[in-house]
N, C-alpha and C positions, 0 to 999 in steps of 0.2 A: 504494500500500500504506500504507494510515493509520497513523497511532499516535497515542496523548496527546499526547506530545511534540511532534507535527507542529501547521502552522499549525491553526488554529480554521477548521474546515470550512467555514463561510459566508463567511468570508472569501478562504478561498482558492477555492471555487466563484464569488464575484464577481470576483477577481481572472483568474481563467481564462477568463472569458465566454463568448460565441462560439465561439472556439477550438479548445474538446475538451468533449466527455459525458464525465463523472467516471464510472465506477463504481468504488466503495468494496471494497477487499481489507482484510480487519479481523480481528484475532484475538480473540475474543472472552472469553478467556483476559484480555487487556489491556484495553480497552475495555471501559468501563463501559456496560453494556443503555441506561441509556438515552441516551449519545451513540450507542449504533446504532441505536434506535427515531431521531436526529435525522439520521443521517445515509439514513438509508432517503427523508427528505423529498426529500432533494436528489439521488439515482441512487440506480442497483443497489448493492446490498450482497452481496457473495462472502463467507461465513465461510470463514479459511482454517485454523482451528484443527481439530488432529486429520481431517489430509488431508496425502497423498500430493501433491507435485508435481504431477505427471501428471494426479490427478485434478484437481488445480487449475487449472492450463491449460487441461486439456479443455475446461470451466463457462467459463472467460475467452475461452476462442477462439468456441466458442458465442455468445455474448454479442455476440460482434464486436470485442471487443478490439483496439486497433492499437496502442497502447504501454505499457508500464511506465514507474513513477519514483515516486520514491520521498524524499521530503523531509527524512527522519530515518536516521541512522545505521544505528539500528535494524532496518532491514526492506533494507540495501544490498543484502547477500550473498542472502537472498531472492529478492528484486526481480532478481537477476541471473541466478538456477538460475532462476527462472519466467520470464524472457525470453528465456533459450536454448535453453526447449524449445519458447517459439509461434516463434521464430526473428525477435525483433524488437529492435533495436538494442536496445544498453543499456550497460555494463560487462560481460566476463567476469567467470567467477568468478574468477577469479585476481588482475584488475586491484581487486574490488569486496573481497576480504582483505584487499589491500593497502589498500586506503582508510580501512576502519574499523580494523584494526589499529596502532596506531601502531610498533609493534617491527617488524613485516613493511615497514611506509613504509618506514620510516626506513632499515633494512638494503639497500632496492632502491636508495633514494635515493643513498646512501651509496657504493652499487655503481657505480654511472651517476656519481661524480662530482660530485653536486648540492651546495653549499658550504651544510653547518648544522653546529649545535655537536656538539662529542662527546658519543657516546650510549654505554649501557651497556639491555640488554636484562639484567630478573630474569623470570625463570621463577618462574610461581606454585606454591606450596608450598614454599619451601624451608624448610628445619626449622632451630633457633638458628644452627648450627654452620655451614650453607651461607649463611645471612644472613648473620653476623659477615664471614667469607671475601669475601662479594659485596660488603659497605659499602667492606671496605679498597681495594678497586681503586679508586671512586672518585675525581675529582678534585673536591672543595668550594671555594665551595656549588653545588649543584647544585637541578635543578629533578626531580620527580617528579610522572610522572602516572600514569594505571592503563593499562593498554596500551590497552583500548577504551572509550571513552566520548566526551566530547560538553560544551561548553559550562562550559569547565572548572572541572566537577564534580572534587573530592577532587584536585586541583593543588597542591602545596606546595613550599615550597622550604627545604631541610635546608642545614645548615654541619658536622655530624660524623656519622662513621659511626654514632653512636648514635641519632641526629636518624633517618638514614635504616631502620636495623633496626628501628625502631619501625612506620615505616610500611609497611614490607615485608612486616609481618603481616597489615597489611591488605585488604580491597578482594576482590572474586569469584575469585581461583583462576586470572583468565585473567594476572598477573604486571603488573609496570612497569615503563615507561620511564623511564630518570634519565638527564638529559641535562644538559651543559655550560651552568651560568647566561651567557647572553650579554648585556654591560653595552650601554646607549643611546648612540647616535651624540655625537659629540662635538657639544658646540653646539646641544643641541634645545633647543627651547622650552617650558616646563614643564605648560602649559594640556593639550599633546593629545601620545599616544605616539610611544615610537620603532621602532613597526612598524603594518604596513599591510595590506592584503588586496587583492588584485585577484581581478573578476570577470572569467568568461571563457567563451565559450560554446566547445566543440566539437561539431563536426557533420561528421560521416563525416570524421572524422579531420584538419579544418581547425578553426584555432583563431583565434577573434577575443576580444579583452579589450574589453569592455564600460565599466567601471570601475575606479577604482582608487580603495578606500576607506580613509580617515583612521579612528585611533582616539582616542579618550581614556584618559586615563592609567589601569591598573590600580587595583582597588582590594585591599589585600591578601588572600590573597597573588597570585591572579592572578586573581581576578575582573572579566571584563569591564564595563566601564561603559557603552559605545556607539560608535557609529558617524560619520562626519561624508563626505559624497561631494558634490564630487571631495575626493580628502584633499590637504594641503598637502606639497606635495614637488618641489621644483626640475625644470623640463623636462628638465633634461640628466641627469640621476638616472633618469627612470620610463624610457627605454630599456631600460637598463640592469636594472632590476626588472622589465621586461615578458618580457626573454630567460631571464632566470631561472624564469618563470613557464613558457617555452614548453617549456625543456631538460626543467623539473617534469615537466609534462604527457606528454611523449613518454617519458620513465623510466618511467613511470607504465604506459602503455600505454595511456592513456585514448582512446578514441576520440569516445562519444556521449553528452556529458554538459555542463549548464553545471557549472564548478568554482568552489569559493569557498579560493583560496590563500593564506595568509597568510604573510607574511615581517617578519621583524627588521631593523631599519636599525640596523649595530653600526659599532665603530672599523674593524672591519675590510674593508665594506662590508654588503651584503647578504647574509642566512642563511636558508633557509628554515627554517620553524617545521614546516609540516604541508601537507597538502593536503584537500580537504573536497570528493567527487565527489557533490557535491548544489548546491544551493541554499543561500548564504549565509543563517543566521535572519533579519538585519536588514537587508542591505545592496539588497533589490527593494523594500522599502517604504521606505528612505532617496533613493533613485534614482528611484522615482517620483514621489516629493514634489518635483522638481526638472526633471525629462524625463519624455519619452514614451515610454520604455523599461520594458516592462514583461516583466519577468525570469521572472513564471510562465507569461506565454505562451508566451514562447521555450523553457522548459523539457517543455512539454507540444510544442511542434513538435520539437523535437529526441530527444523518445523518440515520438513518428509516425514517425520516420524522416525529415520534410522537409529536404530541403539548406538550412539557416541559415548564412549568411553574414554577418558583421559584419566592415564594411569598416572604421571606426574608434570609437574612444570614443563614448560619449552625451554631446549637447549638455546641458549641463545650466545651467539658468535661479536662478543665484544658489546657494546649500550646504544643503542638508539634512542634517539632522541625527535621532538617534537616542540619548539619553541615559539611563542607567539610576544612581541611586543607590543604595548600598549601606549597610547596618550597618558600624560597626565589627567587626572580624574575632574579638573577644574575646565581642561581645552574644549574645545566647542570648533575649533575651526584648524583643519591642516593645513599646513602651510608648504611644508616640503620635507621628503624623506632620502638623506645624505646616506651612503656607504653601502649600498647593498650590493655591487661590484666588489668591493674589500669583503664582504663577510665571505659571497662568494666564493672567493680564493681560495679560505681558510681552510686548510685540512681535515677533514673529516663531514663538512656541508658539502649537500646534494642536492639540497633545492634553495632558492629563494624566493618571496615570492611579496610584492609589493599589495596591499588587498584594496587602498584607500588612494584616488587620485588628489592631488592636490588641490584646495579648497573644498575637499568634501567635509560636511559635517561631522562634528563628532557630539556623542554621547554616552557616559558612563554607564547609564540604564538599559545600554546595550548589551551590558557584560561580556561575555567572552567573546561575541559575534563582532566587537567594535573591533578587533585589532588590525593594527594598522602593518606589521611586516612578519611573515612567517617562515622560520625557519627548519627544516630537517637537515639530519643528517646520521651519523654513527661513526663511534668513536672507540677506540679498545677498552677503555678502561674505564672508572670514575672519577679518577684524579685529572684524565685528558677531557672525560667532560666538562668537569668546573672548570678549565682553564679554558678551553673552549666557547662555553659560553660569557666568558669575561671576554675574549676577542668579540666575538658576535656584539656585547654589548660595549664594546670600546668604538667598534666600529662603525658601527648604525646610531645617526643623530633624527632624530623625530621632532621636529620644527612646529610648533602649533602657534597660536597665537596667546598661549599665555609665556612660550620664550620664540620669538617668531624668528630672531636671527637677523643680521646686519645684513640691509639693503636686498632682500628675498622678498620678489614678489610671489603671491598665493599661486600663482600659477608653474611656477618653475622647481625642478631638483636637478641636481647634478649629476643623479645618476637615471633620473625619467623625464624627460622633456617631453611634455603631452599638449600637442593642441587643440581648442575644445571642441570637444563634441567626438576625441578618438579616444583610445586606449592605446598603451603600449603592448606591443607583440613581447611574443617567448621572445629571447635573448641568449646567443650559445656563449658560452665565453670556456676559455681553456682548457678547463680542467675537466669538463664535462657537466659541471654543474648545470641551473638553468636561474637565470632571474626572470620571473615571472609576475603576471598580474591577475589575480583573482578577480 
């Protein structure tokens, strides 16, 4: 079931191979005409806009359909009423609420025992009087996010009830979750976070973890920066974080699905943050730069129904990595992006990739979808990562207009000269790298 949101079609059809026939569920409603005249090149295209379930099913069974799945939040709860009526593995509806809901996680979670911070569920629309009432319970600071969403989009983190009734007004109607700021493990290292994500395949209700991925440190206020696999974390620790993942899992009810679960490494041990019954965004293209492991195949056997079995971790040949820089949290406007030619260079990057022309808007409430230059690559070791990424950020200067830079018009970089109304093409440069523009 596609969305915008979800991977770029060509990609994720060369990533599937062999494997599985794509046919395209797309609401046309969201999708732009002609990413469906693009996805019609590659399989069937079902519109499922303005259709009944039932009839929708019917067309998919027809077809030959043998699984659902679904990459984006978005289309969970969907993907899950239309796989309960061809009767083919997936989530229930009940387990697929829980997932994209974070107020309904969190409360199951919470049920079951699972060790995360304190929450406070708001119910959307409350009027002055029930907001003021909701801030004071609070304990500050806290963290806020909107109960459903993805990539954290509109994630902030408040110090008084005032801070929080401000944002309470905000956001769709479906309410927020304010949950307990949890501080970082004593003793980390400043380069990369103090929380992680393990990957994890389930298949007919047996659970194998795949990965456990490192991150980089937030950028404020909780925008993600990237990824690094295997992440760095003491052998006799990821026991320990793998059980917490399995206890997740079975609270959860999940049976047919890979998970992508994230947890906090705090004073007090491990907390779980969230759980994500999909596909990690970054963490199958950080894992394959590294092993043989390839995460969209397995996600497409495990909604066929195949028995997948993963007996341990992926072997993985040296650290890949997945890095995303951001604006400052105050800039509102780009100005120009310096050095991506140099990152380039740097040994052990394999991609670059410009995402933001110059003068485009910016907004923190984008969260992790704001970032403005993305890097991959793989590197031998963890000590060549951190130094690694100190060149990448030595090298790349990010120009907005809260530091615009001497005599820089919005229009111009040194390393993208764009004029308006084009984009800049791929770009081969030496080494085999690519600067690119998303």
């Amino acid at each position: 079931m596609h969305h915008p949101n979800s991977f770029f079609p060509l990609e994720l059809r060369g990533h599937v191979g062999d494997c599985a026939d794509i046919v395209w569920v797309v609401d046309s409603t969201v999708v732009p005409e002609e990413m469906v005249r693009f996805l019609r090149r590659l399989g069937p295209v079902v519109a499922s806009d303005g259709r009944d379930l039932d009839s929708l099913a019917g067309e998919l069974t027809r077809l030959g359909v043998e699984g659902v799945v679904s990459f984006v939040d978005d289309h969970i709860v969907d993907a899950a009423l239309l796989a309960g009526r061809m009767g083919l593995r997936y989530h229930t509806p009940d387990v697929a609420r829980a997932l994209v809901n974070k107020q309904v996680q969190r409360a199951v979670l919470d049920a079951a025992g699972i060790p995360g911070p304190a929450f406070w569920s708001a119910p959307g629309g409350l009027d002055d009087v029930g907001t003021a009432a909701f801030a004071e319970r609070i304990t500050y600071p806290a963290v806020v996010k909107p109960a459903e969403g993805s990539g954290s989009r509109d994630i902030c983190l408040v110090r008084t009830p005032g801070e929080l009734a401000a944002v309470l007004t905000t956001g769709d109607g479906t309410g927020h979750l304010v949950e307990q700021y949890l501080e970082d493990e004593d003793g980390h290292e400043s380069w990369y976070a103090s929380y992680l994500s393990v990957e994890s395949v389930v298949s007919r209700g047996r659970v194998g973890h795949v990965a456990v991925t490192g991150r980089f440190p937030l950028a404020e206020p909780f925008r993600e920066t990237g990824n690094f696999i295997p992440a760095l974390c003491p052998a006799d620790r990821i026991q320990g974080i793998l059980a917490l993942t399995d206890d997740t899992i079975a609270a959860l009810g999940i049976t047919d699905s890979v998970t992508h679960t994230e947890i906090k490494l705090t004073p007090d041990g491990p907390r779980l943050i969230e759980v994500n019954g999909r596909l990690g965004g970054r963490p199958p293209f950080v894992l394959g730069a590294v092993s043989d492991t390839n995460l969209f195949q397995i996600a497409c056997r495990v909604a066929l129904g195949d028995p997948v079995h993963i007996e341990g971790m992926a072997t993985c040949e040296g650290v890949g990595f997945w890095l995303m820089l951001h604006a400052p949290m105050q800039a509102r406007e780009l100005i120009a992006v310096h050095g991506a030619d140099a990152a380039a260079a740097i040994p052990g990057v394999t991609d670059v990739r410009v995402n933001r022309l110059p003068g485009a808007s910016l907004d923190w409430r984008e969260g992790t979808d704001g970032k403005i230059v993305t890097i991959q690559g793989a590197v031998p070791d963890h000590t060549e990562l951190a130094a690694t990424v100190d060149r990448i950020r030595d090298a790349i200067t990010i120009r907005t207009d809260v530091d615009p830079g001497p005599g820089l018009a919005p229009e111009w970089s040194d390393d993208l000269v764009v004029s308006p109304g084009r984009s800049p093409s791929d770009l081969s440069v030496a080494d085999g790298s690519r600067i690119g523009h998303d």
